[in-house]
C-alpha positions in Angstrom: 18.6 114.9 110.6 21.0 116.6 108.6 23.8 115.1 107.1 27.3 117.7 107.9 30.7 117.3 106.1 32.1 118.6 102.8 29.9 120.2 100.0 31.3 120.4 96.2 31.9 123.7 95.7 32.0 125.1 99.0 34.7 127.6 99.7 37.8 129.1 98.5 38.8 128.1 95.2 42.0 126.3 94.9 44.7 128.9 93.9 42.6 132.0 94.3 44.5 134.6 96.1 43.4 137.2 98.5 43.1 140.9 97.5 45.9 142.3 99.7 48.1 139.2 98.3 47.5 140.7 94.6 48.0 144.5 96.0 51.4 143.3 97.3 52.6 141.5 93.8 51.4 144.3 92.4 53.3 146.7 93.9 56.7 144.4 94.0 56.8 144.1 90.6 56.3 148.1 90.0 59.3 148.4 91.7 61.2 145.6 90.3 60.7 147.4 87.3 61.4 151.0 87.8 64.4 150.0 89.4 65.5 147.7 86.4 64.2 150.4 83.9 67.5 152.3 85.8 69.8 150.2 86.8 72.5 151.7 83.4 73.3 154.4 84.7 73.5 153.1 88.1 76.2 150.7 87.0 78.3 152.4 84.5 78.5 155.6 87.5 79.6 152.4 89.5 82.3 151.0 86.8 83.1 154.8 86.6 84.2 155.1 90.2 85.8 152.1 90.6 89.6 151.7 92.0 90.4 149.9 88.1 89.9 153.3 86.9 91.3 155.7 89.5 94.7 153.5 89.6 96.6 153.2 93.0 98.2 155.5 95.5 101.6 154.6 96.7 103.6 156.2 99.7 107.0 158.7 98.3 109.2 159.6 101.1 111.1 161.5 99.4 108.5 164.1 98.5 107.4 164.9 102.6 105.6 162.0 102.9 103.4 162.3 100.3 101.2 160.1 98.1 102.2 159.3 94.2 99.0 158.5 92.3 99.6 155.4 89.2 97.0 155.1 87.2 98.6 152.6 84.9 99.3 149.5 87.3 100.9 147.1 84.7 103.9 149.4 83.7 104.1 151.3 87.1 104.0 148.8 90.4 107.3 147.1 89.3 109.0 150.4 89.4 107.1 151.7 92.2 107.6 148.3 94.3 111.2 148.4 93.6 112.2 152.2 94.2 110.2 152.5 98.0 112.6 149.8 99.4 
């Protein structure tokens, strides 16, 4: 009679991944690195367009209810603040 159980060696080694695992990691970090490889320009078009840059728009109703554009905040709001009532 036969004796069943556990063999030494017998089947998958511990650690050892599957080929579809490694085709996925694979692929993740291609893209991980294209998309770092252009990720500058990405973020200084960002910092471009941000609000910092492009200042503030206030309401002037003394010019037909128009917009006034400030691009310098600092020097500008308490003048702004304190002439729209």
């Amino acid at each position: 009679m036969a004796s069943g159980g556990k063999r030494e060696g017998a089947g998958r080694h511990f650690g050892s991944k599957n080929l579809s695992t490694i085709a996925k990691e694979e692929a993740r970090e291609f893209v991980r690195t294209y998309i770092t490889d252009r990720l500058q320009p990405v973020l200084d078009a960002q910092i471009d367009k941000s609000p910092r840059e492009h200042g503030v728009r206030f309401r002037n109703e003394s010019v037909n209810g128009g917009w006034d554009h400030h691009t310098n905040i600092k020097e500008d709001l308490p003048e702004v603040c304190c002439s729209t009532g």
